[in-house]
N, C-alpha and C positions, 0 to 999 in steps of 0.2 A: 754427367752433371744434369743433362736434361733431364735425363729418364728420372734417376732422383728428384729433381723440382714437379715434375710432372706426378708420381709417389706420393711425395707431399698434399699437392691440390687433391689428389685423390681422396688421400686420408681424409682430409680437411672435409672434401665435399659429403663424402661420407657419415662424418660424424656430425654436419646440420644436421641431413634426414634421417640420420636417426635421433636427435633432442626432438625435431621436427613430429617424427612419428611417434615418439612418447608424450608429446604433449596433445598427439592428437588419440592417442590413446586414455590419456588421462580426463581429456575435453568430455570423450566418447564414456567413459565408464561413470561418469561423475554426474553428467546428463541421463545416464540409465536408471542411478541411485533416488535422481527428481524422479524421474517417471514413472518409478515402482514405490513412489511415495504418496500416502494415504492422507498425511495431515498437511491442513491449511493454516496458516496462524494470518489472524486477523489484528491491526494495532491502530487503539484508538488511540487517534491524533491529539497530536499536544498532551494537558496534565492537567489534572486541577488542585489549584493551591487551597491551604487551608482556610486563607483568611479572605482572597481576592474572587475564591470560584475558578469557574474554569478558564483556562486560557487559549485562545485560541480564537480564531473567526466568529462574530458574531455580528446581530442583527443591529443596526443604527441604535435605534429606538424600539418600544414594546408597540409602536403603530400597528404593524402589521405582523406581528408575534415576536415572542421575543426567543431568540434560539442561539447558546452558545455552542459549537459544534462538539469541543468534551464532554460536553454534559449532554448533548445530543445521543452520542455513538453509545456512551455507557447503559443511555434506554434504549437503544437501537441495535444493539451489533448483534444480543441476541438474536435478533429475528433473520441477519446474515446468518449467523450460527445456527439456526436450527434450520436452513433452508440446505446447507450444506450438509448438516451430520443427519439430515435425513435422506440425501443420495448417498450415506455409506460411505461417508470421510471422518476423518475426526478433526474438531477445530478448534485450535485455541485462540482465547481474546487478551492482549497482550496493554500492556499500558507502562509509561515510561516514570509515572507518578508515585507514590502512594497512595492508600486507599482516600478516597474524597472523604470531607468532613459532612455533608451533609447527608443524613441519613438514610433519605432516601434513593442517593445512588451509591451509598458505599451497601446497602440492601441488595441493590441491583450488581453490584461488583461480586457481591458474596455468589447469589445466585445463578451468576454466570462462568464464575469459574474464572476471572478475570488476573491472570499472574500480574502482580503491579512489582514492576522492575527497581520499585524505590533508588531512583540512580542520585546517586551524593548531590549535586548540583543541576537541575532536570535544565538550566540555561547553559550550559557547559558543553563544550566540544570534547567527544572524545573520541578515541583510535579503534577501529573494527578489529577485533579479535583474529579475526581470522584474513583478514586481510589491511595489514597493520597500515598500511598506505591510503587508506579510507578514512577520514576523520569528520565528522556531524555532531550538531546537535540530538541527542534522541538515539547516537550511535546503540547507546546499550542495551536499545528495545530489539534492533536488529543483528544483536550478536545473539541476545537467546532465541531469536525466530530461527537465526541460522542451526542453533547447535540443535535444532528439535528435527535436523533433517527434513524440511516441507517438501510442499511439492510447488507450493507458491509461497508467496507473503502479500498482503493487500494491506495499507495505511488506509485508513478511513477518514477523509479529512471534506472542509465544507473551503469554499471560497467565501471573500469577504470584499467584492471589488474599490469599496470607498467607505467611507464613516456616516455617509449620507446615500440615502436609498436613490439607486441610481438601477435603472431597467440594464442589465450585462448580461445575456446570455453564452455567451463563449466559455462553454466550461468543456475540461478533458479528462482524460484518462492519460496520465503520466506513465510511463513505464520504462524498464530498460528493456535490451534488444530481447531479451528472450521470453518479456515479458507481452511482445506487440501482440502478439496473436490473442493473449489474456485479454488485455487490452480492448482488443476488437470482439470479442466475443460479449464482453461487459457491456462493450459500448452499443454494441446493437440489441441485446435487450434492453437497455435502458432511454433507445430512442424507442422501441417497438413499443414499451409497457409506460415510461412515465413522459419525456418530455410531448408538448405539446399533444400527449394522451392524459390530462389532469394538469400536470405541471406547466401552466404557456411560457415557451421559452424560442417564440417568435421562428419557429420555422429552424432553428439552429440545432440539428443534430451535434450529439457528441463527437469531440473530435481526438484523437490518439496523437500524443507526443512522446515522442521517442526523447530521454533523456538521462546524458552520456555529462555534462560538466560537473562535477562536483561541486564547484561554487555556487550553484545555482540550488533553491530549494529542494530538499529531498535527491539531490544530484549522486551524494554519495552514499544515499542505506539505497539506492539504486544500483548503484556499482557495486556496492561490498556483495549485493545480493548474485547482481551478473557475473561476480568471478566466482561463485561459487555453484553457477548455469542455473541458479532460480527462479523463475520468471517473479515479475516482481512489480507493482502499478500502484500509485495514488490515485484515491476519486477524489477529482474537484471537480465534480459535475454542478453544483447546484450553488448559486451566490447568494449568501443569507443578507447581501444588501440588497438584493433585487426584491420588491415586494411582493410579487407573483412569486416565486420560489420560497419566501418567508411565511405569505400565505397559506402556500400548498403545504409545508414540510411541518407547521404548527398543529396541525391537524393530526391525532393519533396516527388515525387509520391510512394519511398519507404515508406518515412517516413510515410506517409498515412497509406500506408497497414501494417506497424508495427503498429501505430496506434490505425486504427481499429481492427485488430486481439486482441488486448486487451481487446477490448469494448467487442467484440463477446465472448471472452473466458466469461467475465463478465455477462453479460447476458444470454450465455448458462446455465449459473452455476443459474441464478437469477429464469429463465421458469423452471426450475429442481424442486426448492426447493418443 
C-alpha cells in the first residue's frame, strides 16, 4: 500500500514538471517570436470625436499653448515613425477612433498610414481577444497591435496633472514587466535629449513604473500585451498643464524632438535585444 501511495506522488510530481516544463517552453518560444520580430505598432492615445475634437489630456487654457494630446500624436507620431523605419523596422500607427473630422489631421492620418480601429463605442469596455480575462477601454486597439505579431507596442499619451496650470514634473514611462528594460532605454534618452535639455522640468528625470493592476489606467492593454511576452510602455512624460512643458511642446520644432526622442529610446531598446 505504501509503495503504491508513494507511485502515486510520483506520478503526480511528475506530471507538475512537466505542464511546468511546457509552459516554460511555450514562455521560451513565444519570447523568441518577439525578438525575431521587425514591427513596432505605435497607438495614438485616446480618439477624436467628430463634433467635441479630440479627447484626451489637454492644456487648461490657450495661455501658454494650447495642445490636445490626439490631436498632438496624429501631427507627431510620424516623426516616431520615421525615426524607427529608418533603423530598418516597420511601424505601424494605430488609433482606436475613426478618421478625425478636421481636415487637416484626417490629411495627416491619410499620410501616415494610420489603421483607425473604428471600435463601436470608443468609451466601452471590451475583452482582449487573445487574452479573454483582460478587459479596457481602448481594448480593441490592442488586440490588432497583438495579431500583427510586434516586437513592442508603445501608447503615445501626454499627462494632464489638473484643469489649471500647475508646475508637475513627475512624469513616467508605464510599462509591464517585459516592457522595463523598453522602458529604461526611452527613459534615458528622454532625460539625455529633452527634459531640462529645452524642456525645464526642474531637475526630475523620467521615472519607470512598472504596472501589473488592471484597474488602474492602461493596467490591462498592459497585461494583455505581457501574456503574450511583448514588451509594452505608455509615455506620460510631459504634463500639458505644466506651462513649461505647454510652452516647450507648442513649438513645431520641439514637438519634433519630443518626438523623435521616443523613437530613439525605442529603437535603442529594439538594436539591444
Amino acid at each position: 500500500m505504501k509503495q503504491e501511495g508513494k507511485r502515486i506522488l510520483l506520478l503526480f510530481l511528475c506530471s507538475l514538471l512537466c505542464i511546468a516544463g511546457l509552459d516554460s517552453c511555450t514562455a521560451w518560444r513565444m519570447r523568441a517570436k518577439v525578438r525575431e520580430s521587425k514591427t513596432v505598432v505605435l497607438d495614438i492615445g485616446h480618439y477624436y470625436h467628430p463634433e467635441r475634437g479630440g479627447q484626451g489630456a489637454r492644456t487648461p487654457s490657450a495661455k501658454y499653448g494650447s495642445i490636445e494630446e490626439c490631436e498632438f500624436w496624429y501631427m507627431y507620431a510620424g516623426y516616431v515613425k520615421d525615426v524607427i523605419e529608418q533603423a530598418g523596422y516597420t511601424c505601424i500607427i494605430t488609433n482606436r477612433g475613426a478618421t478625425p473630422a478636421d481636415p487637416k489631421l484626417a490629411a495627416q492620418a491619410e499620410k501616415l498610414g494610420v489603421k483607425q480601429i473604428n471600435t463601436p463605442e470608443v468609451g466601452a469596455v471590451y475583452r482582449s481577444k487573445q487574452h479573454p480575462k483582460r478587459m479596457a477601454v481602448g481594448m480593441l486597439s490592442v488586440n490588432y497591435a497583438l495579431d500583427q505579431n510586434p516586437a513592442c507596442v508603445v501608447f503615445l499619451h501626454h499627462n494632464s496633472h489638473s484643469d489649471t496650470w500647475e508646475i508637475w514634473n513627475k512624469g513616467a514611462f508605464y510599462s509591464n514587466r517585459e516592457g522595463e528594460t523598453m522602458a529604461t532605454k526611452m527613459a534615458t534618452v528622454m532625460n539625455e535629449r529633452i527634459l531640462d535639455k529645452g524642456m525645464p522640468n526642474g531637475g526630475e528625470p523620467c521615472r519607470i513604473i512598472i504596472r501589473t493592476d488592471g484597474r488602474r489606467g492602461g493596467g490591462d492593454w498592459l497585461n494583455a500585451c505581457e501574456e503574450s511576452y511583448v514588451p509594452a510602455v505608455i509615455t506620460e512624460v510631459a504634463f500639458l498643464s505644466n506651462p513649461e512643458h505647454a510652452k516647450f511642446l507648442s513649438k513645431k520644432k520641439n514637438a519634433i524632438r519630443y518626438a523623435q526622442a521616443i523613437g530613439e529610446g525605442i529603437v535603442t531598446f529594439l538594436n539591444a535585444r
